[in-house]
Backbone and ligand atoms as CSV (ligand in chain L), in Angstrom:
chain,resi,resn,atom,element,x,y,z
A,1,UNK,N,N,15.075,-6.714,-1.742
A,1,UNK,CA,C,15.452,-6.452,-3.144
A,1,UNK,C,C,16.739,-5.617,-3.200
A,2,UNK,N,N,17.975,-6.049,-4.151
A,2,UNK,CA,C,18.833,-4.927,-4.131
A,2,UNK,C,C,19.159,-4.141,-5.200
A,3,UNK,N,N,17.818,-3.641,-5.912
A,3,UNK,CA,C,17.642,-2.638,-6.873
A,3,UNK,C,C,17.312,-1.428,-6.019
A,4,UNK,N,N,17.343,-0.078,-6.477
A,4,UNK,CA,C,17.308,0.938,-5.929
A,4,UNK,C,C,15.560,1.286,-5.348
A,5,UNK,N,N,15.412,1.300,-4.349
A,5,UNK,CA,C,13.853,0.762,-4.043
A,5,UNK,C,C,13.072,2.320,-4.351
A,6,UNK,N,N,12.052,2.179,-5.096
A,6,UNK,CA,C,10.814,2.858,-5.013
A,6,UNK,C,C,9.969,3.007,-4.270
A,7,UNK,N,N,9.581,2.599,-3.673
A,7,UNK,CA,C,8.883,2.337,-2.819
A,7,UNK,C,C,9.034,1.596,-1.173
A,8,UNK,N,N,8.576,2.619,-0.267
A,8,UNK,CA,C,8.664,1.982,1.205
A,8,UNK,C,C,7.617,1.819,1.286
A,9,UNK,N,N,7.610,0.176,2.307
A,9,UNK,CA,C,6.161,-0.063,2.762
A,9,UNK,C,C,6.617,-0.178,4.781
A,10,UNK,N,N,6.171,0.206,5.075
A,10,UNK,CA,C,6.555,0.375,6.493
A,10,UNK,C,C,4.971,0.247,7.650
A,11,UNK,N,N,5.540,-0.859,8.479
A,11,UNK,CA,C,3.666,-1.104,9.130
A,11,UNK,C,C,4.424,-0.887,10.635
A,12,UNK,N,N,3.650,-0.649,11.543
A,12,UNK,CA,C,4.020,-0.461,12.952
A,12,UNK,C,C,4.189,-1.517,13.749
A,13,UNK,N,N,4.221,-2.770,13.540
A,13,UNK,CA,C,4.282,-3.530,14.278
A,13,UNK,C,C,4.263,-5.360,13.024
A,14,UNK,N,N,5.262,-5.698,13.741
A,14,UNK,CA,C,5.386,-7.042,13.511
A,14,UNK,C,C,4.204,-8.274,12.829
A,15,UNK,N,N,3.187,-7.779,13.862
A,15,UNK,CA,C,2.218,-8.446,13.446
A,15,UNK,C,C,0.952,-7.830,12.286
A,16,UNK,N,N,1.406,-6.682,11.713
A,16,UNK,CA,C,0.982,-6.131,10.799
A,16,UNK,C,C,1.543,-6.977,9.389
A,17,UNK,N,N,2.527,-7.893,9.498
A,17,UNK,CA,C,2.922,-8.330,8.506
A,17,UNK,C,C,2.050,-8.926,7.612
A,18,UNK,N,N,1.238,-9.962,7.797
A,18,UNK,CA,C,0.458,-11.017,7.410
A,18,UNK,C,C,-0.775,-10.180,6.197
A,19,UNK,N,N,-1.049,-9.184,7.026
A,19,UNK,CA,C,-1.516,-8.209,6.238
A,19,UNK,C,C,-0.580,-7.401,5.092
A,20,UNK,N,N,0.338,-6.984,5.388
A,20,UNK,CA,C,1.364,-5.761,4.591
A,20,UNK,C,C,1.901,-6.761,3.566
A,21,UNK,N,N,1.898,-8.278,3.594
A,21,UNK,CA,C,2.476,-8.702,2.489
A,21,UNK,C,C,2.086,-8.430,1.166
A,22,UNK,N,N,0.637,-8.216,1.161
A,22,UNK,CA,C,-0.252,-8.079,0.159
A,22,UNK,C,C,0.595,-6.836,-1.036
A,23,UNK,N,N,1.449,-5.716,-0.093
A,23,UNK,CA,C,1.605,-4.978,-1.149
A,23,UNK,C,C,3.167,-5.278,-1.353
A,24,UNK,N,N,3.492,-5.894,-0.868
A,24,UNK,CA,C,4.920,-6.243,-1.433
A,24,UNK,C,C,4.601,-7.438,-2.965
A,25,UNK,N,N,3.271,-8.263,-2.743
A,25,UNK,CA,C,3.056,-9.240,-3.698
A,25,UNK,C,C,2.566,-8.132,-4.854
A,26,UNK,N,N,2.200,-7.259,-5.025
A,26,UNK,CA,C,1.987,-6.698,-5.877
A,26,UNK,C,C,2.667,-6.195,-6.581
A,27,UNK,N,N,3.803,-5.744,-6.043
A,27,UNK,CA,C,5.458,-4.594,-6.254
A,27,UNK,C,C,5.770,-6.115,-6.746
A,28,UNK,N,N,6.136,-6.700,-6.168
A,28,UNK,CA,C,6.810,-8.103,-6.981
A,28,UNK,C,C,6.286,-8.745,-8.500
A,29,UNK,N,N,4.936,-8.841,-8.579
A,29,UNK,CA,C,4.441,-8.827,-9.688
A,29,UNK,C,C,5.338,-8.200,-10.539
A,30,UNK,N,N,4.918,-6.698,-10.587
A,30,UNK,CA,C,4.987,-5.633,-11.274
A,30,UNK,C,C,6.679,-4.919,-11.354
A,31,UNK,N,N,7.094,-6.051,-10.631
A,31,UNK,CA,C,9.176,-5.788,-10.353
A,31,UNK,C,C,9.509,-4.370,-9.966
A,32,UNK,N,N,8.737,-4.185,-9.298
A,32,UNK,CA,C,8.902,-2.659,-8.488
A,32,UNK,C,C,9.905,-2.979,-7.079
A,33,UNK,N,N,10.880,-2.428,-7.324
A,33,UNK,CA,C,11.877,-2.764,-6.037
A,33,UNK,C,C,11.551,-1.893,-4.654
A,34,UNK,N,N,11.486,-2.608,-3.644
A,34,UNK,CA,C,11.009,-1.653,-2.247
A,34,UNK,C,C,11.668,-1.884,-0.971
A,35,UNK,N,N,11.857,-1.377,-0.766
A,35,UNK,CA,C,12.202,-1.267,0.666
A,35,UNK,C,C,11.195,-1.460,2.036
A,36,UNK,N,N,11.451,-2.484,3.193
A,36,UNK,CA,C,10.293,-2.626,4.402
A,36,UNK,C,C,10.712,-2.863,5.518
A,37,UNK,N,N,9.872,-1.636,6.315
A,37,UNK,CA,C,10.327,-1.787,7.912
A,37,UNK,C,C,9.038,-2.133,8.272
A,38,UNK,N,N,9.575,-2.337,10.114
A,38,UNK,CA,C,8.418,-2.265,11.190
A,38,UNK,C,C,9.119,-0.813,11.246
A,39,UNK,N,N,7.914,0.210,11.771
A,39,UNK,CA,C,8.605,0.924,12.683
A,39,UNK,C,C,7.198,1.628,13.477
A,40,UNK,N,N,7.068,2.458,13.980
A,40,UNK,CA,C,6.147,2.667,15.312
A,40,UNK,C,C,6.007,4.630,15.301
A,41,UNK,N,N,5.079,4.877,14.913
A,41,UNK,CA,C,5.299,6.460,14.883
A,41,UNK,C,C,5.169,6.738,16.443
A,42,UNK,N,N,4.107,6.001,17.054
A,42,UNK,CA,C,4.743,6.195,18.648
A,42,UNK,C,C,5.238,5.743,20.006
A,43,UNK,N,N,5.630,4.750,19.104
A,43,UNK,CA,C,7.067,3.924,20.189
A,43,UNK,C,C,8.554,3.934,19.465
A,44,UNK,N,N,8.499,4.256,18.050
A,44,UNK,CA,C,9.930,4.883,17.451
A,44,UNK,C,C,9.826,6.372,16.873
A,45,UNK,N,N,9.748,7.098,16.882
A,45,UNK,CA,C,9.352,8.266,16.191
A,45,UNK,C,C,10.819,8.867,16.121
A,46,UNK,N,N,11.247,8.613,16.321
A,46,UNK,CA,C,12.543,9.240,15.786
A,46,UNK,C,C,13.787,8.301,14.369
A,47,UNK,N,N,12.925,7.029,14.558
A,47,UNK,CA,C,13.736,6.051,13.723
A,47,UNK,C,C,12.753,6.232,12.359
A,48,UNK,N,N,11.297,6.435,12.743
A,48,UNK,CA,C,10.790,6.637,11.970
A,48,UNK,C,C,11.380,7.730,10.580
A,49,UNK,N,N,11.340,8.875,11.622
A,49,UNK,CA,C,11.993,10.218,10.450
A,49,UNK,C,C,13.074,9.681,9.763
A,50,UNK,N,N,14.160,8.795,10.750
A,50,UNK,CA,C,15.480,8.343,9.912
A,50,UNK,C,C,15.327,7.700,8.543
A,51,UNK,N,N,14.133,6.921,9.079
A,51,UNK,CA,C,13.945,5.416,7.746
A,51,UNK,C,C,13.461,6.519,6.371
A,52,UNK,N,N,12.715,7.619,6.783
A,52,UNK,CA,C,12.072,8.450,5.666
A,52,UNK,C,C,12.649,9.291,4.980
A,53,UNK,N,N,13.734,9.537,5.856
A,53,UNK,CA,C,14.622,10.716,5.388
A,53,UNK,C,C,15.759,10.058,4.121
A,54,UNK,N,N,16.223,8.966,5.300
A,54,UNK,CA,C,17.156,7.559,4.403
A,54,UNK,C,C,16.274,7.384,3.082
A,55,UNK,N,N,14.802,6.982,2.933
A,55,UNK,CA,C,14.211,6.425,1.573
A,55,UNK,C,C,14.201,7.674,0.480
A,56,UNK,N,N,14.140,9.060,1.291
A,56,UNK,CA,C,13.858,10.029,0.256
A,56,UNK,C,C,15.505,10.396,-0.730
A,57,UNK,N,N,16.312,9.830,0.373
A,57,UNK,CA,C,17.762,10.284,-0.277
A,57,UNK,C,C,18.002,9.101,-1.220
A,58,UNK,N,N,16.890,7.991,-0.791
A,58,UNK,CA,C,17.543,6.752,-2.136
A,58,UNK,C,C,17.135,6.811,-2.879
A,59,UNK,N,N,15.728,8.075,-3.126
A,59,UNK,CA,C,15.108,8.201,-4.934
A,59,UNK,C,C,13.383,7.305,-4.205
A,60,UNK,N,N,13.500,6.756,-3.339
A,60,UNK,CA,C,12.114,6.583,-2.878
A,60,UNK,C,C,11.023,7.679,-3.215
A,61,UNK,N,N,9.589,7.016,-4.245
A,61,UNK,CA,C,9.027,8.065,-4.739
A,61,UNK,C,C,7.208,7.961,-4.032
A,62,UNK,N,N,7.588,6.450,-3.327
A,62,UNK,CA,C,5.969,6.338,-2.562
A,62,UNK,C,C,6.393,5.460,-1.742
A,63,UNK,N,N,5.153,6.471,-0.814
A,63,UNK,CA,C,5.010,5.414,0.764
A,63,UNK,C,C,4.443,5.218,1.004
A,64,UNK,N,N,4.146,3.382,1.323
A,64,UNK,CA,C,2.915,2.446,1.904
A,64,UNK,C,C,3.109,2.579,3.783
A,65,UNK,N,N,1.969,2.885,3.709
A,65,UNK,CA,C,2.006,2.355,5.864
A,65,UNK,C,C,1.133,1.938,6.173
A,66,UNK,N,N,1.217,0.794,6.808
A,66,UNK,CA,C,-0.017,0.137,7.313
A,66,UNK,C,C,-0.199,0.141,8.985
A,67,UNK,N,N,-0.734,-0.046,9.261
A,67,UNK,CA,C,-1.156,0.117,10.804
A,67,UNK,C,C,-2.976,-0.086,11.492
A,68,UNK,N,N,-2.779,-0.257,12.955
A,68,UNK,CA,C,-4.138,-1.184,13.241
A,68,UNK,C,C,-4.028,-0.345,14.491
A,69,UNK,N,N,-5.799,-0.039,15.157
A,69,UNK,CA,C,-6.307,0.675,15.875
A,69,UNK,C,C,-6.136,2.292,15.873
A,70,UNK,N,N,-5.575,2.916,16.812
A,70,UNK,CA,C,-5.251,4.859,16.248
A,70,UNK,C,C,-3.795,4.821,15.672
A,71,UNK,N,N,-4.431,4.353,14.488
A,71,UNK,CA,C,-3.477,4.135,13.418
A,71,UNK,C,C,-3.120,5.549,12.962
A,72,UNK,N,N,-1.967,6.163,13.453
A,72,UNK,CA,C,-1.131,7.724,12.994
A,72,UNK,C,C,0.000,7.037,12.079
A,73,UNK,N,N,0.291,6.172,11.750
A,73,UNK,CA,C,1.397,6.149,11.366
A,73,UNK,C,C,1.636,6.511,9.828
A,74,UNK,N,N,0.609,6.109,8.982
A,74,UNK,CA,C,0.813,6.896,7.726
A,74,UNK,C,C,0.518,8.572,7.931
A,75,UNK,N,N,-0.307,9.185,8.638
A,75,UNK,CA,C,-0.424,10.434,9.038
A,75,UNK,C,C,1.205,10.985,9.030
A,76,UNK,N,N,1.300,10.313,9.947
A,76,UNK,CA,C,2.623,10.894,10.205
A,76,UNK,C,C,4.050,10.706,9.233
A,77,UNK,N,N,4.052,9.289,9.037
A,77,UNK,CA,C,4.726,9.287,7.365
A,77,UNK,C,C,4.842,10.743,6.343
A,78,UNK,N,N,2.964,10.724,6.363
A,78,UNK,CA,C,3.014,12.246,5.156
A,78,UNK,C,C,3.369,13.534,6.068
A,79,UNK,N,N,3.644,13.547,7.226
A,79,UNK,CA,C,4.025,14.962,7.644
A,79,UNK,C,C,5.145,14.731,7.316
A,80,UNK,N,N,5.847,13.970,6.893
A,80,UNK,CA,C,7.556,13.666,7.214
A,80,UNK,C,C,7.985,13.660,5.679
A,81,UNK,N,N,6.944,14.274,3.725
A,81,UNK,CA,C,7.574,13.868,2.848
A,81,UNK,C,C,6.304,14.358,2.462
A,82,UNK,N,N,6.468,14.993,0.919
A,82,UNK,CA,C,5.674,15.839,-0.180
A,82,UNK,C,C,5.384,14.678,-0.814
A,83,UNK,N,N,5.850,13.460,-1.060
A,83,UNK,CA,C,5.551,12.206,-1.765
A,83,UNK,C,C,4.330,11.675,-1.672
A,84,UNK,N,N,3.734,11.022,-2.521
A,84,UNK,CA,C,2.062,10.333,-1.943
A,84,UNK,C,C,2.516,9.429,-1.023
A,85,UNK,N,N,1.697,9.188,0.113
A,85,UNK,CA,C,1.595,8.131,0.856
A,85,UNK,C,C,0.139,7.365,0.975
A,86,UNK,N,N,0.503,6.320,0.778
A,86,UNK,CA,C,-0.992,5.324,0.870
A,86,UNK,C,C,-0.721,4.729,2.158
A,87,UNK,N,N,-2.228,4.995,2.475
A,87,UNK,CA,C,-2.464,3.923,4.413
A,87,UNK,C,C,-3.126,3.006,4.036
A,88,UNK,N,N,-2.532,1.799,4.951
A,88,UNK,CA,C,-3.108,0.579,5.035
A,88,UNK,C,C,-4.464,0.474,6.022
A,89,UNK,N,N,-5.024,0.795,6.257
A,89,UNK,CA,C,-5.917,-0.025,7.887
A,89,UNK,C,C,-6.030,-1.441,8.461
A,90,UNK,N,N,-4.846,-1.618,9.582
A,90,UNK,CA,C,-4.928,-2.925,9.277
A,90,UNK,C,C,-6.060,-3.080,10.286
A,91,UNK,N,N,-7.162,-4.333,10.601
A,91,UNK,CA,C,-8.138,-4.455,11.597
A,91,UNK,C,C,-7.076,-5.523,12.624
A,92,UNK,N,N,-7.510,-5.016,13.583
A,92,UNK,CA,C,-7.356,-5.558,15.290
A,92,UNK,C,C,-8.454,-5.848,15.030
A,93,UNK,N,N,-8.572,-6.952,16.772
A,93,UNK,CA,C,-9.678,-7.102,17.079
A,93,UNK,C,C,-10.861,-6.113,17.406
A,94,UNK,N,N,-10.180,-5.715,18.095
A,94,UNK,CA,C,-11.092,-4.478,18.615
A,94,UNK,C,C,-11.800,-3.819,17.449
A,95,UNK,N,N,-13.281,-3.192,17.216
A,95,UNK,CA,C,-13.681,-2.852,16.252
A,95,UNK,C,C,-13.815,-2.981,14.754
A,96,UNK,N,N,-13.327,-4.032,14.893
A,96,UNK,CA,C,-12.847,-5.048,13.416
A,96,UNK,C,C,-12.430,-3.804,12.555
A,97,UNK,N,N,-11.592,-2.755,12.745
A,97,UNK,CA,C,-10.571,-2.477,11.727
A,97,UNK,C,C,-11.081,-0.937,11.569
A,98,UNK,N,N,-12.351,-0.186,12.018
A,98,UNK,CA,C,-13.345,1.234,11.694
A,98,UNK,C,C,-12.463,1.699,12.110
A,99,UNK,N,N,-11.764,1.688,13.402
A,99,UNK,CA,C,-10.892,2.595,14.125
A,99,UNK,C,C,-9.142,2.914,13.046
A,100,UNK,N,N,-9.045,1.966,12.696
A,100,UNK,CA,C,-7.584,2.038,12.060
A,100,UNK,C,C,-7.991,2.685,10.759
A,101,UNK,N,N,-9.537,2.431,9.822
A,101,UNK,CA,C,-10.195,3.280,8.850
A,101,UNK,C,C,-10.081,4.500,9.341
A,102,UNK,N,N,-10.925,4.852,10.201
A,102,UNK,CA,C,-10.999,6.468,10.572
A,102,UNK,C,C,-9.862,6.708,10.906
A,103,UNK,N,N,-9.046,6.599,11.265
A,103,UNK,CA,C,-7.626,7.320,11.717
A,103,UNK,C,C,-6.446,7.829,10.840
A,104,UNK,N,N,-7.311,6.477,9.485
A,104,UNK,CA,C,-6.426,6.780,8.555
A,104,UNK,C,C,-6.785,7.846,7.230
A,105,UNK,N,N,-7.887,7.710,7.158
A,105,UNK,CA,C,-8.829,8.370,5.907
A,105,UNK,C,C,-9.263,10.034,6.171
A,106,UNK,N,N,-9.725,9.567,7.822
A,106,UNK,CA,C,-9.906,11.319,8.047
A,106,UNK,C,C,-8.788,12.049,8.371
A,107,UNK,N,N,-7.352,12.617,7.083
A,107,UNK,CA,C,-6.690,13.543,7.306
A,107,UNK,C,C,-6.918,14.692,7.130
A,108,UNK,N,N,-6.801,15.296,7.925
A,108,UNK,CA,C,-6.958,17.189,7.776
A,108,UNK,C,C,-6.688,17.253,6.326
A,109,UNK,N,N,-7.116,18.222,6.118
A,109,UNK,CA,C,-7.149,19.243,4.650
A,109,UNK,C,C,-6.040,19.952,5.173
A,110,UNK,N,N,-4.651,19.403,4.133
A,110,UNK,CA,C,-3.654,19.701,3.498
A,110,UNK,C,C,-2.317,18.884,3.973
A,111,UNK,N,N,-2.556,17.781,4.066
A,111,UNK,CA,C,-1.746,16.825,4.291
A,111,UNK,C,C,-2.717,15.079,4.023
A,112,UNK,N,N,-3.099,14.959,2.637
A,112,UNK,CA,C,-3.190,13.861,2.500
A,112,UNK,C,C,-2.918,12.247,2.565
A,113,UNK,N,N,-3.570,11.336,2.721
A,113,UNK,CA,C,-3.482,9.983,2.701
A,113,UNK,C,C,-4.111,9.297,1.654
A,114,UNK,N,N,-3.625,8.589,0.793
A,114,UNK,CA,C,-4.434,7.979,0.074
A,114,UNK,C,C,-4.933,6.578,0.682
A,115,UNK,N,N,-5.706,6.452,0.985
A,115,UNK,CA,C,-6.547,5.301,1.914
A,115,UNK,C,C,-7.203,3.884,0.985
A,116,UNK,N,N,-6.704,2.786,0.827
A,116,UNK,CA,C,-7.141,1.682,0.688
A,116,UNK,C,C,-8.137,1.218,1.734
A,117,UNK,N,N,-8.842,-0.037,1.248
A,117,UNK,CA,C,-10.372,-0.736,1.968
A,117,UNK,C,C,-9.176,-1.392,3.127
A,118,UNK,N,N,-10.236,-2.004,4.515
A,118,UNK,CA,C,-9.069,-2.247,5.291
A,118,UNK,C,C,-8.575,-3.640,5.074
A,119,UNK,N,N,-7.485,-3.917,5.221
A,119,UNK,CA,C,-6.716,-5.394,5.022
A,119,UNK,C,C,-6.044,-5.284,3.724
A,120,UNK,N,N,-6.695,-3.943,2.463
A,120,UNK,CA,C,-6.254,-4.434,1.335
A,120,UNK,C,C,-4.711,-4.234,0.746
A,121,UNK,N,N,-4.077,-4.430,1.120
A,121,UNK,CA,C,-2.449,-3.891,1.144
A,121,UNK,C,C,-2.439,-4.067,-0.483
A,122,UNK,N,N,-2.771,-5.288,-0.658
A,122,UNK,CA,C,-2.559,-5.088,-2.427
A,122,UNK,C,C,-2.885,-4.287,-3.034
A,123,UNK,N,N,-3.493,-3.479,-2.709
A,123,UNK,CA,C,-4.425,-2.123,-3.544
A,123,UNK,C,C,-3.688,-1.110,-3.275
A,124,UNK,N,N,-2.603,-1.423,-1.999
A,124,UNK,CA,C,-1.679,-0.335,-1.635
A,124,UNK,C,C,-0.732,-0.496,-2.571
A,125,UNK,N,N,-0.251,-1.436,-2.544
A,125,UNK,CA,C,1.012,-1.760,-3.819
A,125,UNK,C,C,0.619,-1.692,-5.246
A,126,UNK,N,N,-0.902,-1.866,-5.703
A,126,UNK,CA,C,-1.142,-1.818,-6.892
A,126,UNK,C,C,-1.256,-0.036,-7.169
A,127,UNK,N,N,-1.613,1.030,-6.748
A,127,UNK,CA,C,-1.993,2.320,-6.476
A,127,UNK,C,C,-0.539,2.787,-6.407
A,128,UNK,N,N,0.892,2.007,-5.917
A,128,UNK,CA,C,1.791,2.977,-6.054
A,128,UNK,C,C,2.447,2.802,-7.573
A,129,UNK,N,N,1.929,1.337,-8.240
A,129,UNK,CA,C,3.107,0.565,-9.184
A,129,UNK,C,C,1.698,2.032,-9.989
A,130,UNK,N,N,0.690,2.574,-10.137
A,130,UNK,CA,C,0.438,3.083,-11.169
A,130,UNK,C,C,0.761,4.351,-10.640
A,131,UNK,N,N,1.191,5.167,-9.677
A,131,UNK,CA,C,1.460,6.231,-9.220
A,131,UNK,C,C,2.954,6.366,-10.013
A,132,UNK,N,N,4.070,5.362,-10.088
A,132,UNK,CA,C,4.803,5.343,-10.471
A,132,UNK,C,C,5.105,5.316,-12.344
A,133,UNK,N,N,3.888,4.767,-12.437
A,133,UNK,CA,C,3.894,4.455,-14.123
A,133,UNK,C,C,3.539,5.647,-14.657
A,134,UNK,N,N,3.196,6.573,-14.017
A,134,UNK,CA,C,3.039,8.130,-14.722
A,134,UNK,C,C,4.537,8.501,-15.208
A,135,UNK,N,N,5.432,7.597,-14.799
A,135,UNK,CA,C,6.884,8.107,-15.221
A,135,UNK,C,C,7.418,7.131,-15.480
A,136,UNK,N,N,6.904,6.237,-15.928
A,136,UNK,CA,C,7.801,4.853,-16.435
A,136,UNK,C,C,6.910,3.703,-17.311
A,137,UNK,N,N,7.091,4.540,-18.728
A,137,UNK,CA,C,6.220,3.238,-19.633
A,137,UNK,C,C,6.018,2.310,-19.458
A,138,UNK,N,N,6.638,1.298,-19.079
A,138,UNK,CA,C,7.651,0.076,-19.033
A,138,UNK,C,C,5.836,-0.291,-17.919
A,139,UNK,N,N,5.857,0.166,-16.603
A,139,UNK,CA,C,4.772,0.282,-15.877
A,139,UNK,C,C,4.005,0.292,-16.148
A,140,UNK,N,N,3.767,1.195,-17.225
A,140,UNK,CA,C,2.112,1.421,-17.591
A,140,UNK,C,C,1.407,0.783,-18.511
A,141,UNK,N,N,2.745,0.006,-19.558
A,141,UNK,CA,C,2.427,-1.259,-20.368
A,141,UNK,C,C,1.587,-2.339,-19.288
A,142,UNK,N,N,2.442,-2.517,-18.419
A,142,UNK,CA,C,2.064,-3.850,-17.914
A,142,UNK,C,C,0.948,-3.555,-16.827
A,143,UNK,N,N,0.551,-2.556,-16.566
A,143,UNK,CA,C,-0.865,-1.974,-16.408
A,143,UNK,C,C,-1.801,-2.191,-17.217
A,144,UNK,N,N,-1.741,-2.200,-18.832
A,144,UNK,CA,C,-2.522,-2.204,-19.053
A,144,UNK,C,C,-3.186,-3.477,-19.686
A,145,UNK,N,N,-2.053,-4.220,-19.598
A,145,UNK,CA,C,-1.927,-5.619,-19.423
A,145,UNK,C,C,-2.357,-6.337,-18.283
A,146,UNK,N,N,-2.470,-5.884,-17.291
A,146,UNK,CA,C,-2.716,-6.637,-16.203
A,146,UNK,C,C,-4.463,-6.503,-15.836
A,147,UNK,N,N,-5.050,-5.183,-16.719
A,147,UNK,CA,C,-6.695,-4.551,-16.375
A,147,UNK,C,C,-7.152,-6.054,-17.607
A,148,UNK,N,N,-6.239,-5.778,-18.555
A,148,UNK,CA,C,-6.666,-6.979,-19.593
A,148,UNK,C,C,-6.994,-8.548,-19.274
A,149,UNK,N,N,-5.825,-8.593,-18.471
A,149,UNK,CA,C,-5.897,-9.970,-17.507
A,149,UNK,C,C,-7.518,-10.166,-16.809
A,150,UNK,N,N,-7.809,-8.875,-15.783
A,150,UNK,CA,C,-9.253,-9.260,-15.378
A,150,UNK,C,C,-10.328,-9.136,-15.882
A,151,UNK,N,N,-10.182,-8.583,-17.678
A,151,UNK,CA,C,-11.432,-8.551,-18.132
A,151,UNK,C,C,-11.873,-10.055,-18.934
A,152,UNK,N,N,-10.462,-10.766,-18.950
A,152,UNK,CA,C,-10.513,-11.675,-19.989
A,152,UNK,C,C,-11.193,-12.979,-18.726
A,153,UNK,N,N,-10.663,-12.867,-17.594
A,153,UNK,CA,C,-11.225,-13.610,-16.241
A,153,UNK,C,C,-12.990,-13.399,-16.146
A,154,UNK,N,N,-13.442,-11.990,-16.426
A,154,UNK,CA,C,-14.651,-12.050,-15.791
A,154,UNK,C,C,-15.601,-12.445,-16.671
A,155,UNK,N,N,-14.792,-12.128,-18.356
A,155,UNK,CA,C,-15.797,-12.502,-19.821
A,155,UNK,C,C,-15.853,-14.382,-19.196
A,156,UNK,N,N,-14.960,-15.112,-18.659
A,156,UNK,CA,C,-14.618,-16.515,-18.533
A,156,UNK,C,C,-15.667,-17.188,-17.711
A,157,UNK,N,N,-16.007,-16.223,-16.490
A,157,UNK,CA,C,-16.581,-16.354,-15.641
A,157,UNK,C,C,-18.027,-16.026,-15.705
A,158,UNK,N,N,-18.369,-15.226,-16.828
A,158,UNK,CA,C,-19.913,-14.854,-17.906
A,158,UNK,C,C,-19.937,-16.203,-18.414
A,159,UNK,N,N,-19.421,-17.021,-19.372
A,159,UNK,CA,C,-19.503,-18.120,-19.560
A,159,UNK,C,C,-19.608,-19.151,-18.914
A,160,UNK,N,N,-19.023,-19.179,-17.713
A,160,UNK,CA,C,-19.130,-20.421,-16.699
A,160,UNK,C,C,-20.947,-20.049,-15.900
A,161,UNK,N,N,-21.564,-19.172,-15.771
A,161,UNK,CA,C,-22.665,-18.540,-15.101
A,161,UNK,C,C,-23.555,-19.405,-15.232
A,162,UNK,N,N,-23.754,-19.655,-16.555
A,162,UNK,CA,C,-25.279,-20.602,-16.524
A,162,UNK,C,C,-25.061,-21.880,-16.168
A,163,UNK,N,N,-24.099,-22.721,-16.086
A,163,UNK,CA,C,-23.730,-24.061,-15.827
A,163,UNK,C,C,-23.853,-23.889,-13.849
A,164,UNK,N,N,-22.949,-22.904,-13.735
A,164,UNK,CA,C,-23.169,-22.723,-11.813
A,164,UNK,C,C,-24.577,-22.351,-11.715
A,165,UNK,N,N,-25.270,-21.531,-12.000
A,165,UNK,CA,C,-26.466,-21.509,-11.544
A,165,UNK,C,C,-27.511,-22.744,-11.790
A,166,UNK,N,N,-27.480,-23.799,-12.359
A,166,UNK,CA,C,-28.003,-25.294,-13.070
A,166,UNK,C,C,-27.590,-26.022,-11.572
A,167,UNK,N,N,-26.016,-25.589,-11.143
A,167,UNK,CA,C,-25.387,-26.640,-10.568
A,167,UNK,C,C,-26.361,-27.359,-9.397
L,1,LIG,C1,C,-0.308,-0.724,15.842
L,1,LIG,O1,O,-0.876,-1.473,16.852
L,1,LIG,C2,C,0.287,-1.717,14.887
L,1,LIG,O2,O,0.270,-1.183,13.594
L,1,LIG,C3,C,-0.591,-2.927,15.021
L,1,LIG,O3,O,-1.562,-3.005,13.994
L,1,LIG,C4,C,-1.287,-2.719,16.355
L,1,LIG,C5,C,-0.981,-3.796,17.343
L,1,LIG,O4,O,0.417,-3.875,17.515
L,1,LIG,P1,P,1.075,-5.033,18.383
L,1,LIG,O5,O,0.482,-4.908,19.756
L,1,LIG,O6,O,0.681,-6.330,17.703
L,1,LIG,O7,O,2.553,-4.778,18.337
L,1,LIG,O8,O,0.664,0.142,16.317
């Protein structure tokens, strides 16, 4: 995007993508401009600070990180910025995903993470577009437009009930 980005979403590895798209589809929805790396809190940790330091000087006001197994990398994101940061958990094989949960959710008391379910990146991108709408009407209209959207889906789906259960 080459609007002034709000938002970084940054996952540790390449193959975190498939997952991390989820919150870029959400920012896109909602025309939230963002900025996205790979980067590695511990195989880059020094590019890391750069990319954070770089987003905080562009007006960047939230940070998504996603990551899989001893997932530090949003941890470490929030040591690096007073800004909210939301963690992704992405699941590996290994342990189908508890390990990248716990790594991410249990932060010490006084350096928070705001923690999404694991895989759900969209919930990462939906959690910053309303983190952001505390300061931008424009956002919070189409927030409240968009809760409208799924109530008018599930009243649809009350109606369709007795025909599926017949089926
Ligand atoms: C983490 O290790 C990444 O976030 C990824 O979820 C996981 C596996 O990385 P690759 O081996 O696929 O690069 O750092």
């Amino acid at each position: 995007m080459s609007l002034k980005p709000k938002v970084l979403i940054v996952m540790g590895s390449l193959s975190d993508a498939p997952i991390m798209k989820g919150a870029v589809q959400a920012l896109e929805e909602f025309g939230v401009p963002y900025r996205a790396h790979v980067c590695s809190a511990h195989r880059t940790p020094d590019r890391l600070k750069e990319i954070v330091d770089e987003c905080l000087a562009a007006g960047v006001d939230v940070f998504i990180a996603g990551a899989g197994g001893a997932a530090h990398l949003p941890g470490v994101v929030a040591s690096l910025t007073a800004k909210p940061v939301i963690g992704v958990p992405v699941k590996i094989k290994a342990l189908e995903g508890a390990d990248s949960l716990y790594s991410i959710v249990q932060m010490p008391k006084g350096v928070p993470v705001a923690t999404v379910a694991i895989d759900n990146a969209y919930n990462a991108g939906l959690l910053a577009v309303q983190m952001l709408s505390l300061a931008d009407d424009g956002l919070a209209r189409k927030l409240v437009e968009y809760r409208a959207v799924q109530r008018r889906k599930v009243a649809d789906q009350d109606q369709q009930l007795a025909g599926a259960l017949k089926g």
